[in-house]
C-alpha positions in Angstrom: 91.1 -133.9 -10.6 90.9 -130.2 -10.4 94.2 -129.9 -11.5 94.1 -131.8 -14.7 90.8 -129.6 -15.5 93.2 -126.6 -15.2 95.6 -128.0 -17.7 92.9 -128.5 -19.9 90.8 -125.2 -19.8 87.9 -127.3 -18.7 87.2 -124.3 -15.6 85.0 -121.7 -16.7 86.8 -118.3 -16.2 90.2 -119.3 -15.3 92.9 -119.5 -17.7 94.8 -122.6 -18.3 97.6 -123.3 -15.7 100.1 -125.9 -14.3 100.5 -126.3 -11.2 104.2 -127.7 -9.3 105.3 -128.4 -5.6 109.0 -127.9 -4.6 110.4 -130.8 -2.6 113.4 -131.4 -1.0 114.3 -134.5 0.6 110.8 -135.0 1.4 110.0 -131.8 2.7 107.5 -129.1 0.9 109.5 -126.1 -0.1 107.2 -124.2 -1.9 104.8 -124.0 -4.9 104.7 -122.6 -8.7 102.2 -121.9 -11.1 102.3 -121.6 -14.6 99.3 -119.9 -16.6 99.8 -119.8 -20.6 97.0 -117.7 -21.3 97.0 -113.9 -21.1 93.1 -113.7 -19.7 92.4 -110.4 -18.3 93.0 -111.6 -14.8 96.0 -112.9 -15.8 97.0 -109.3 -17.3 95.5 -106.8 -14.3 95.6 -109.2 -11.3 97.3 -112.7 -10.7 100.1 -112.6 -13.6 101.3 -115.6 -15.7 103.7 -116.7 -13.0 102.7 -117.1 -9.2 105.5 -118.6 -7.0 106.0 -119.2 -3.1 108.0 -120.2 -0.8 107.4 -121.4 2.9 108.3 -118.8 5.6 110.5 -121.3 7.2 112.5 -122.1 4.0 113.3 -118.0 3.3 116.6 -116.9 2.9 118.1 -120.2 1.8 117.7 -119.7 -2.1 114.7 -121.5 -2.7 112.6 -118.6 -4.5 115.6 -118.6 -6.8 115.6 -121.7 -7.7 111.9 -122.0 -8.2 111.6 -119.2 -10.6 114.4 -120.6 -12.4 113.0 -123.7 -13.1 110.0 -122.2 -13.2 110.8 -119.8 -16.1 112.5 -122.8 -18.0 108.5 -124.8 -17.8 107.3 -121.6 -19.5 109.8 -121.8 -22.2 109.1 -125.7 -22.8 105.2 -124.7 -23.0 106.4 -122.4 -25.5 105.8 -119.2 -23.7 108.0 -115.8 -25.3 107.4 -114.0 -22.1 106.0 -114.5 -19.2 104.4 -111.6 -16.4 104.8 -111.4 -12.8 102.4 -109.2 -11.2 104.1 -109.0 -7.2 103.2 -107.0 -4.2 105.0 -103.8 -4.2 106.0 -104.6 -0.6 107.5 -108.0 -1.5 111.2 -106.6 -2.0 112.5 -110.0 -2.6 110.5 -111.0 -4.9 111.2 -107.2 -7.0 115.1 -108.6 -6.5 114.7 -111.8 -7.4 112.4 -110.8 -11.0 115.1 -108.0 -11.6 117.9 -110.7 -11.0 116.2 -113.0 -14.1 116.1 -110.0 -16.5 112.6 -108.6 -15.2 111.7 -105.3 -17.1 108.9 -103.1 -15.0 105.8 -102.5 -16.7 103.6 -101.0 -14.8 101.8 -100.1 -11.3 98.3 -102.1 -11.1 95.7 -101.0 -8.6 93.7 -104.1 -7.0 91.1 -104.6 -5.1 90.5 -106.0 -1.9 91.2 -109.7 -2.3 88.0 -111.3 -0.3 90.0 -115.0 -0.1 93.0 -113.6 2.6 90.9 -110.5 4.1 93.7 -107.8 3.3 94.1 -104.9 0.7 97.2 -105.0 -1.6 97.0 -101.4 -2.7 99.2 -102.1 -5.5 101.2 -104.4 -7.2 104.3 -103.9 -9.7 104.2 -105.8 -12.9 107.4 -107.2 -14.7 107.7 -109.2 -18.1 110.4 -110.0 -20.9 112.2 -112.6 -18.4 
C-alpha cells in the first residue's frame, strides 16, 4: 500500500512518515502524521508533525489529545524534537503547540499550494516540544 511505502522511504522525494486515524466509538475524529526525516520540505513547508481534526469534532479536545499522543509516537520512533510548521491564522493550533512546550522559531513564507487552490502567506514554525 502507499502507506507502507511511506514507512519505508520507498516514495521518491517524500520523507518517511506514519500515518494514524483518530476514532472514537466508531466515528473518525481526525488524522496525524508523523515524518522522521528533516527533508527540506519537511524544514520550509509541511513540518514533522501534521495533525487535524474534523470541523464537526472542534472544541471538544480532540486536537489535544491527538498531539499528545501524537508527540509520545515521535518519542517511541526516537525523535528529540519534532517541528510544527502551522498557519499563522490557525490560533488554536499556535495554543495548542504553546500549551505542549512549543518554542517559536520562525516566520516561513510559502507558496501557493496548487492541491487546495488558496495562498497561505505564511506560516509560524515551532519545535523543542
Amino acid at each position: 500500500s502507499s502507506y507502507d511505502k511511506k514507512e519505508n522511504g520507498l516514495i521518491e522525494g517524500q520523507p518517511v512518515s506514519f500515518h494514524y486515524w483518530a476514532i472514537d466509538e466508531g466515528k473518525f475524529i481526525g488524522e496525524f502524521q508523523l515524518r522522521t526525516e528533516f527533508t527540506e520540505k519537511v524544514l520550509n513547508d509541511i513540518g514533522s508533525i501534521g495533525y487535524a481534526v474534523r470541523v464537526s469534532e472542534w472544541g471538544k479536545g480532540y486536537g489535544t489529545k491527538i498531539l499528545r499522543l501524537g508527540l509520545e509516537i515521535a518519542k517511541e520512533k526516537g525523535m528529540e524534537k519534532v517541528l510544527l510548521n502551522i498557519n499563522e491564522r490557525n490560533v488554536a493550533s499556535i495554543r495548542l503547540c504553546e500549551k505542549f512546550g512549543g518554542v517559536f522559531r520562525d516566520k516561513i513564507k510559502t507558496e501557493e499550494n496548487e492541491i487546495l487552490k488558496r495562498k497561505e502567506r505564511q506560516k509560524l514554525s515551532f519545535e523543542n516540544m
